[in-house]
Structure formats: structure tokens, C-alpha cells
C-alpha positions as CSV (number, residue, x, y, z in Angstrom):
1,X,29.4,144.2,60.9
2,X,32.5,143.2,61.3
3,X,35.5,144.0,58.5
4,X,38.7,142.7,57.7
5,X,41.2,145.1,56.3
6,X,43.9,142.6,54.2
7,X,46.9,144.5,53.8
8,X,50.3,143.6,51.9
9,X,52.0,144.0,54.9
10,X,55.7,145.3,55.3
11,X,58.7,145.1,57.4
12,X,58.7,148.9,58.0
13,X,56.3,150.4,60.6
14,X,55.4,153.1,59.1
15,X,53.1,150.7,57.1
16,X,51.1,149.0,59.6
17,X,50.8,152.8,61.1
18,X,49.1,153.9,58.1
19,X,46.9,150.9,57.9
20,X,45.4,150.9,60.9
21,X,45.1,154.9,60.5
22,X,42.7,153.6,57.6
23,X,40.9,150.8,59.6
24,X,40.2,153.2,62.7
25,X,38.8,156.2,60.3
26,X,36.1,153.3,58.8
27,X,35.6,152.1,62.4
28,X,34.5,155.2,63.6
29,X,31.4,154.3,61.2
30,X,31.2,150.4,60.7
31,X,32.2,149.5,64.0
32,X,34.7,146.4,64.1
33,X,36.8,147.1,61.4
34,X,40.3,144.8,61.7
35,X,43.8,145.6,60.3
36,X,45.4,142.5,58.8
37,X,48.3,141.6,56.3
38,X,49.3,138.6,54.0
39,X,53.1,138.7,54.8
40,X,56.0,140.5,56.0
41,X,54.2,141.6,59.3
42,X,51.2,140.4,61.6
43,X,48.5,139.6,62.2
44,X,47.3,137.4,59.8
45,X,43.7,137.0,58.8
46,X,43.5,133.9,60.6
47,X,44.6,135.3,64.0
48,X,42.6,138.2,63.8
49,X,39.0,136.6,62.2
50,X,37.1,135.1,65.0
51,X,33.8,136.2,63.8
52,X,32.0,135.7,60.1
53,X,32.9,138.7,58.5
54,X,33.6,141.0,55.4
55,X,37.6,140.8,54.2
56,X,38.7,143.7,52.0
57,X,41.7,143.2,50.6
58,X,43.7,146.8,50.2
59,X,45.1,146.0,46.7
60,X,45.8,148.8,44.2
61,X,46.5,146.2,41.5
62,X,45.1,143.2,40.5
63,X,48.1,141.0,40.7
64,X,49.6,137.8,42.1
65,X,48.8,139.0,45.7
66,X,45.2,139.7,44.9
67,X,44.5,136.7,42.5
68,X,46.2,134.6,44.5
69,X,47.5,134.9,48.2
70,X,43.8,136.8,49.5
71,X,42.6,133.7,48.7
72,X,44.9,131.5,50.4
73,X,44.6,133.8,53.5
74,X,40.7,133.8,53.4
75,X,41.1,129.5,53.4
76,X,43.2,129.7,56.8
77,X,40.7,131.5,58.5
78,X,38.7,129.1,61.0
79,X,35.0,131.3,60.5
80,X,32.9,132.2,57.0
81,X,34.2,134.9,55.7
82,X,33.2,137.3,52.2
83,X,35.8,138.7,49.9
84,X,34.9,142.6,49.1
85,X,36.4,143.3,45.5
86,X,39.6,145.3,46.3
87,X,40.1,148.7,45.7
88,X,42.4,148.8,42.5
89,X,42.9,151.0,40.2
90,X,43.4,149.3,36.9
91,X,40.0,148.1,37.2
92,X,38.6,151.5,35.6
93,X,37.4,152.6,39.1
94,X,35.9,156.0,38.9
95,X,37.6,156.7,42.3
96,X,40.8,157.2,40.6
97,X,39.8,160.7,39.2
98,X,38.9,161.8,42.4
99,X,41.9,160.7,43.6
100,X,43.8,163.2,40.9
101,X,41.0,166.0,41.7
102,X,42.5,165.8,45.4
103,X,45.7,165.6,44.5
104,X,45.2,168.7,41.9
105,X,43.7,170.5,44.4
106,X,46.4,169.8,47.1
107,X,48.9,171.2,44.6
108,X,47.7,173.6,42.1
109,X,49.4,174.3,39.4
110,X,51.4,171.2,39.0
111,X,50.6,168.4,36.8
112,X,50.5,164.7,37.8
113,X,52.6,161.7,37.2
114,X,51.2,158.2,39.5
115,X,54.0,155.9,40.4
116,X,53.2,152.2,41.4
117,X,55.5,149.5,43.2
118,X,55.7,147.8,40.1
119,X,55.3,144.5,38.3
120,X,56.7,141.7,36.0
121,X,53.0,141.2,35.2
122,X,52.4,141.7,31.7
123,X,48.7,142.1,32.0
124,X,48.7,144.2,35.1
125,X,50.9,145.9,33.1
126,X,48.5,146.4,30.0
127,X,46.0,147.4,32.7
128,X,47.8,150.4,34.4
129,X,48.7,151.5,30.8
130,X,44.6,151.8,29.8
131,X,44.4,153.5,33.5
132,X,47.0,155.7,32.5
133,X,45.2,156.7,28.9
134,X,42.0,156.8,30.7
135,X,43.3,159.6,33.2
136,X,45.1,161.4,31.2
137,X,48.4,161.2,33.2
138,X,51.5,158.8,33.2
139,X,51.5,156.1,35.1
140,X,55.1,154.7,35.9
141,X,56.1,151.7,38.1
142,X,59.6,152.3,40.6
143,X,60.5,148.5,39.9
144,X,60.1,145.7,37.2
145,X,60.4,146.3,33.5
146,X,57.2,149.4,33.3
147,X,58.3,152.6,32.7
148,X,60.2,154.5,35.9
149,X,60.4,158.4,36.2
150,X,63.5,160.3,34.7
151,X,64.3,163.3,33.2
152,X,61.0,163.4,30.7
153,X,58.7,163.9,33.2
154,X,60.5,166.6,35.0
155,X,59.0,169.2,32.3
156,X,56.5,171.7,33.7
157,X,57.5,170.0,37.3
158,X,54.8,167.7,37.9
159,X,53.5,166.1,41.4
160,X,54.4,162.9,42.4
161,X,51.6,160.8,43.2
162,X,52.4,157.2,44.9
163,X,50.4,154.8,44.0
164,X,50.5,152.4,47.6
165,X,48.6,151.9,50.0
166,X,50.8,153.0,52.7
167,X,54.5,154.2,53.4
168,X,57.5,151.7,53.4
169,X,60.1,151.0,51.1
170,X,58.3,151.8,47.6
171,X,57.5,155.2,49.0
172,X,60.8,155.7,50.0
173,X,62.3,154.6,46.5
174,X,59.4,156.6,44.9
175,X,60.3,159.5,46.9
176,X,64.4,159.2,46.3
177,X,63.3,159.1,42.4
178,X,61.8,162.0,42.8
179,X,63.8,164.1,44.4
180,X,66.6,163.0,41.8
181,X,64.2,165.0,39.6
182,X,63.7,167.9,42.0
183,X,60.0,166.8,41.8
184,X,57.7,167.4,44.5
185,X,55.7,164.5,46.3
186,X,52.0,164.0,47.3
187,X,51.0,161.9,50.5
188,X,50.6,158.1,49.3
189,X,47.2,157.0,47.4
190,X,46.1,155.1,50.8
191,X,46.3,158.2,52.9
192,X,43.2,160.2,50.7
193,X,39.8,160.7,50.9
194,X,38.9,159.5,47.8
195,X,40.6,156.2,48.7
196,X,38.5,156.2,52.3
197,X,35.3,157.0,50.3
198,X,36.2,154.4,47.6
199,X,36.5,151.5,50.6
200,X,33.3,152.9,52.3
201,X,31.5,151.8,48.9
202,X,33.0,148.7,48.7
203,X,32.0,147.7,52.3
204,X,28.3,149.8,51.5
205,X,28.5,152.4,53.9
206,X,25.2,154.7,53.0
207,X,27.1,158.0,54.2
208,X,30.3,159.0,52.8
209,X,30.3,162.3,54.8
210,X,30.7,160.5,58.1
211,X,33.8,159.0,56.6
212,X,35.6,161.7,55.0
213,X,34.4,164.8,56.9
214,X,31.9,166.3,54.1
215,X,28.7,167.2,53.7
């Protein structure tokens, strides 16, 4: 089974690190599991599918990138390939309250607060609001018109929870906000277990303890 891991992609490193960190954890299990990106940083899909495969886009959000340039990237490839439904949140997931258990558990005693990249799209917009009511925690954006973090969230000190993928410049922004706040920050969504479990499904691994280290 081969898989295609379609990432955002980004000028800083430090994403394509954390990518592949993801792609060689599933590998260990699946086998030929493939880091790739839609811009910013290669490969592309097309250089790296030589074989029929399974494409998972890693998308938190369903927006312009994964409504519209997965699909463009799946038509350059040269073999057949199959689009897994991305991992996002705003789709009412249930991975997303494991993703706060870990996160709770990680750092007791704090609240949480998630923090996307942002967007100017009103409906995924709409969408992370209904995530937000149907957590139970505020979900903010660090760019675009959504609601950022300042001083009303600092009450009772919550956690500051990324919502990315990997590190790169959002983080950093996300992390800078923060720390304007005095407000502490957890490791990027990307970088959990209940992310790596939640990819696992989508690519119908049997075993999620060979994945995540559990029994």
C-alpha cells in the first residue's frame, strides 16, 4: 500500500521536518508512506507518485487548499491515484476531543484555547465556530478577520493549542501571541497522537496501537 502524505508545504524547514516525522511514524506500519506538498516547498505529488496509490491530504480545514488545489495536484500526477478525506477539524471529527484530552492531560490544570492559521472564508469560518461550540473551547484564528487571542482569554491562564499541522510561521505568530499573553503553548495539533490515530483511520490501519504506542 502505498500513501501519499499532501502537505501545505512551507518555506521554513521545520515544516517539512515535522511532516515527514508524521509520514515515517505511519510507515513504520503501512509501509510506503510518501511526504508531499502543494506549494512553497517540494516534492510535489507528481514527482513523488510513481505508483497507484492512496493521497491524504493533511488539511485541518476544509478551505481553498483542500477544495481546490488537492485536486489540481491529484490531476498532475502521471499514475491512478485515491483522495483519503483529510483530517480536518471542522468537519465534527470525533478526533478533536481526543486531541483536547491529550492536550488536558499534558497540562493539567489549564484550560484550552485552539488557534488556527486563519481564513477570509466565511464558511470555514461558520465551521470552526460550530467546532468551537461543540468542544467547549474557543477557537481563534492568528490571521484574517476570526477572532485572534488577547487579553480575554488570558483569565485562568489557559493552554495554547495550535491548530497546524506542523511548525513554520503560524506557529511562530501563534506562539509570539501567546507569550504577549504570558500564556503557555502546547506542541502543534500535527505533532499528537490523536492526530496519528485519526490519519491511521483514514488510511484503515486495523491497529492503532502499533501507531501510537498503546495497547
Amino acid at each position: 500500500m502505498t500513501v501519499y502524505l499532501l502537505a501545505h508545504g512551507s518555506a521554513d524547514p521545520r515544516h517539512a521536518e515535522d511532516v515527514s516525522r508524521i509520514a515515517a511514524r505511519l510507515g513504520a506500519v503501512l509501509g510506503d508512506v510518501r511526504p508531499c506538498y502543494l506549494d512553497h516547498c517540494g516534492p510535489t505529488l507528481a514527482e513523488v507518485a510513481d505508483v497507484p496509490g492512496t493521497v491524504v491530504p493533511l488539511l485541518l480545514s476544509p478551505g481553498y487548499h483542500a477544495r481546490v488545489d488537492v485536486e489540481l495536484a491529484v490531476a498532475e500526477a502521471a499514475v491512478p491515484l485515491t483522495v483519503a478525506d483529510p483530517p480536518v477539524l471542522t468537519s465534527g471529527a470525533a478526533w478533536g476531543a481526543d486531541l483536547l484530552d491529550e492536550v488536558r492531560r499534558a497540562w493539567p490544570g489549564h484550560g484550552v484555547v485552539m488557534v488556527g492559521a486563519g481564513t477570509r472564508d466565511a464558511g470555514v469560518l461558520r465551521a470552526w465556530q460550530e467546532t468551537s461550540t461543540r468542544l467547549g473551547v474557543p477557537v481563534l484564528q492568528a490571521s484574517g478577520p476570526g477572532p485572534r487571542l488577547d487579553a480575554r482569554v488570558r483569565a485562568g491562564q489557559p493552554v495554547v493549542l495550535p491548530l497546524l499541522v506542523a511548525r513554520g510561521v503560524f506557529g511562530d505568530r501563534i506562539a509570539a501571541d501567546a507569550a504577549d499573553l504570558g500564556l503557555p503553548v502546547a506542541e502543534v495539533a500535527g505533532g499528537s497522537e490523536a492526530f496519528l490515530a485519526e490519519l491511521a483511520r483514514l488510511t484503515g490501519l486495523p491497529r492503532l496501537c502499533c501507531v501510537n504506542g498503546t495497547t
